[in-house]
C-alpha positions, 0 to 999 in steps of 0.5 A, spaced: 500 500 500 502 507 498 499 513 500 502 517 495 497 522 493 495 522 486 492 528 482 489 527 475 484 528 471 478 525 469 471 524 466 465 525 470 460 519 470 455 518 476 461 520 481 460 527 485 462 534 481 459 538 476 462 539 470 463 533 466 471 534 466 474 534 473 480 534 478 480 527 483 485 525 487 487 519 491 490 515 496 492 508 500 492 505 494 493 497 494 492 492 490 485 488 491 484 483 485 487 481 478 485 478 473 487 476 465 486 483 463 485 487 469 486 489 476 482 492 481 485 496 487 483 499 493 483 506 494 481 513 498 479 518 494 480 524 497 477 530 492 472 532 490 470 529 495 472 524 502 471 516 499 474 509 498 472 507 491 475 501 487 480 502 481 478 498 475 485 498 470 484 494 463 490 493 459 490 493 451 489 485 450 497 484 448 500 488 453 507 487 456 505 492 461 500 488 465 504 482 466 508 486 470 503 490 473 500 485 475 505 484 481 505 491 482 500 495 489 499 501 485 496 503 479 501 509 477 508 507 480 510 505 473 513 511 468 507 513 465 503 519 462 495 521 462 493 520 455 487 524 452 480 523 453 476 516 451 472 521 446 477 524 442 482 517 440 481 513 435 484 506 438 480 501 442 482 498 447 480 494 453 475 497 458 473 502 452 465 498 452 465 497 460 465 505 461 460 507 455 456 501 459 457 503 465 456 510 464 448 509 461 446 505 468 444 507 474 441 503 479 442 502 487 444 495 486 448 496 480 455 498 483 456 506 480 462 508 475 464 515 479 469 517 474 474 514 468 481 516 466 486 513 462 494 513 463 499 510 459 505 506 460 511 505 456 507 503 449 500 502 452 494 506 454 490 503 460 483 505 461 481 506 468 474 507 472 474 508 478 468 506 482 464 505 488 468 500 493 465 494 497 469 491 502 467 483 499 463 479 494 459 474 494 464 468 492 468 469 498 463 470 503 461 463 500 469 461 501 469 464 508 463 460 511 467 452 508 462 450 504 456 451 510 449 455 508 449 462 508 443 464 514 437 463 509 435 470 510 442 473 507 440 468 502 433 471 500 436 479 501 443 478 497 438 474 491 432 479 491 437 485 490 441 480 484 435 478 481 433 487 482 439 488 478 438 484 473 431 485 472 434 493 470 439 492 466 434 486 462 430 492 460 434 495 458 436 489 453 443 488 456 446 481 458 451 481 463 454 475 460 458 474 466 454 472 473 457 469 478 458 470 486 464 472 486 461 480 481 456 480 486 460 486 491 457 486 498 456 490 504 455 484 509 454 488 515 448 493 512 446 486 507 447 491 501 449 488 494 451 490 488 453 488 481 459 488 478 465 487 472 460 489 465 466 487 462 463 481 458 456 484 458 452 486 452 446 488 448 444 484 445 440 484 439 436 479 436 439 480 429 445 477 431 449 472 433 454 472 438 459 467 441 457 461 445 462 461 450 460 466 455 459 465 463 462 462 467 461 454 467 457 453 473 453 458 472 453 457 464 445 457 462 442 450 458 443 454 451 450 456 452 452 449 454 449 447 448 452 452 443 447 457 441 449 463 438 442 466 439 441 467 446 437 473 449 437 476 456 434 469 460 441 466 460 442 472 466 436 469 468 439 462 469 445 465 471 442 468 478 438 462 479 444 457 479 448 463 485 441 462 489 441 454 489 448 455 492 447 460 497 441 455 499 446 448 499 453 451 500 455 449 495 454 450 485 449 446 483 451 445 476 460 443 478 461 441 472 469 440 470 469 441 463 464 444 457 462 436 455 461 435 463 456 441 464 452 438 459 452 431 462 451 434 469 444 439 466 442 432 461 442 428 468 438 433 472 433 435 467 434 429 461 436 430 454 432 436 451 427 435 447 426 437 439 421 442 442 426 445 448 433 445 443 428 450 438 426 454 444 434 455 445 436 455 438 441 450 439 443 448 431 445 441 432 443 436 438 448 435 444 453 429 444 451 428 449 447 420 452 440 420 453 437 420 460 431 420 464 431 427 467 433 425 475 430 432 477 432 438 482 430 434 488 437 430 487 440 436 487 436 441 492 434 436 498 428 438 502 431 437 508 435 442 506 431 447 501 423 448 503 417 447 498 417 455 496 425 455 495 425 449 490 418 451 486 422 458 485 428 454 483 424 450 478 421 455 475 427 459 474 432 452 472 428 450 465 431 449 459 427 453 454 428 461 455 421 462 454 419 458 460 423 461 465 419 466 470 420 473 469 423 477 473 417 481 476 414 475 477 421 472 481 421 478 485 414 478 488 415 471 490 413 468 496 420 465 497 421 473 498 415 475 503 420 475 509 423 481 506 417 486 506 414 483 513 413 488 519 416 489 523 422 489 520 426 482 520 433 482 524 439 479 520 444 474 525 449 479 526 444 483 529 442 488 524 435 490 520 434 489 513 437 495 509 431 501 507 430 497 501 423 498 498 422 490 496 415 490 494 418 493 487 423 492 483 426 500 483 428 503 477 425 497 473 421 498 466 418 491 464 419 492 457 423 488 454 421 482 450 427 477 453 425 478 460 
């Protein structure tokens, strides 16, 4: 950790300020996550305003800069330059489409980009967002408890505002492509998460094709596993539905160790998908895979374990065709969810009430888009 002070300049997104071309400046940066072709670190914004931020840097794909920087606790130790706004050049570099994404959202369960910037190392431009900090994710808090169950009414709160989250960026026809526990940030002493990395997130249209090898594998929806090129925003659904099994059992629902695995693990539990279900999921070809009679949830989500309203929210989030998947208005309204809304206000295990979320509704939500 350094707590040299660095000033620079920066684009103005959601961050405090009030032009759109501002001053920040910042502190106590360390190295919090890495990744192929990021890192993430911790800082102390200390102008225009007093609060810890996360730093997201992205690195051109064939950077020689991010290997090393990679081993490095700061994002500006190295010899660099600010380089001209993203607006006014012409190459395209990674963290380019995160920004423009990030920069048209705006949720309380969607984490905020405050500000953007660019530097320059050596012979590359890394384009930096600086964003609102969580102290956890979802995937540690996971880690943390050795595989036992989250307290089920931590289940219930951290699953409802996932399924708010995405519930706002499906209307807006947006896939994040990329839900898993470990982009979910958490607050876990006010209960409060949010969504993060857009990095692989996308409008989606329905006139285009796009690669099949998204998401995470566990978490990776029937029709991905299978190679559909045509998918919609359900994949998300999928997606979330997998991360509440996991927080109700302990553990993935789907551990497949291989792409051809997921697929026996999904035919196991659900059968081989019928001629009806692969058109639902514009599959093209049928699965390699041996046909079996359907096992069910229930192998996977005991009841000794998951209760009645638990299982058939599952079951009618976990199906193969798309279509057939419930809708998130419907999901959010569930009675899985009632405790959420009931008076007087539920206590958590750690002693704290449930954060002054309004959960009668999906904020901010416009139920509009087709592929909801």
């Amino acid at each position: 950790m350094t707590s040299r002070q660095h000033l620079l300049r920066a684009n103005r997104i959601h961050g405090p300020g009030k032009s759109k071309s501002v001053e920040i400046s910042f502190t106590r940066e360390r190295l919090h996550a890495n990744g192929v072709f990021s890192n993430v670190y911790s800082a102390l914004l200390t102008s225009p305003q007093i609060l810890p931020v996360a730093i997201k840097k992205c690195w051109p794909r064939n950077s020689v800069a991010r290997k090393s920087a990679a081993s490095t606790s700061t994002i500006t130790n190295q010899h660099q330059q600010q380089v001209k706004s993203d607006d006014e050049r012409e190459d395209a570099n990674d963290g380019k489409a995160e920004i423009s994404l990030l920069s048209k959202l705006k949720h309380f369960h969607i984490v905020s980009l405050l500000y953007s910037f660019s530097v320059k190392v050596d012979s590359d431009v890394c384009n930096c967002m600086v964003l609102e900090f969580l102290p956890t994710d979802l995937g540690k808090l996971i880690k943390n408890r050795n595989q036992r169950k989250i307290d089920l009414l931590d289940s219930k709160l951290y699953s409802w505002q996932l399924f708010a989250a995405l519930d706002y960026i499906a209307s807006k026809g947006i896939a994040h492509r990329d839900i898993k526990p470990s982009n979910l940030l958490v607050d876990d002493e006010s209960g409060i998460l949010k969504l993060a990395d857009f990095g692989n997130a996308k409008k989606l249209k329905r006139s285009e094709e796009y690669p099949p090898y998204q998401v995470t594998r566990y978490y990776r929806a029937p029709e991905l596993v299978f190679g559909s090129k045509r998918y919609t925003t359900k994949v998300d659904v999928w997606a979330a539905g997998c991360v509440l099994g996991e927080l109700l059992i302990g553990k993935p629902l789907f551990p497949g160790i291989s792409s051809h695995d997921q697929g026996k693990l999904l035919v196991d539990t659900f059968g081989y998908p019928s001629s009806e279900q692969l058109k639902a999921m514009a599959v093209e070809q049928r699965p390699r895979l041996i046909r079996k009679n359907a096992r069910g949830l229930k192998t996977i989500l005991p009841g000794a374990i998951v209760d009645s309203t638990a299982f058939e929210l599952l079951e009618s989030i976990l199906r193969y065709d798309p279509s057939q998947r419930l809708s998130y208005d419907r999901i959010l309204g569930h009675t899985f969810f009632d405790i959420l809304r009931s008076e007087p206000i539920p206590k958590r295990r750690n002693g704290q009430r449930l954060p002054a979320i309004d959960f009668w509704i999906s904020e901010e939500t416009t139920q509009s888009d087709e592929s909801k």
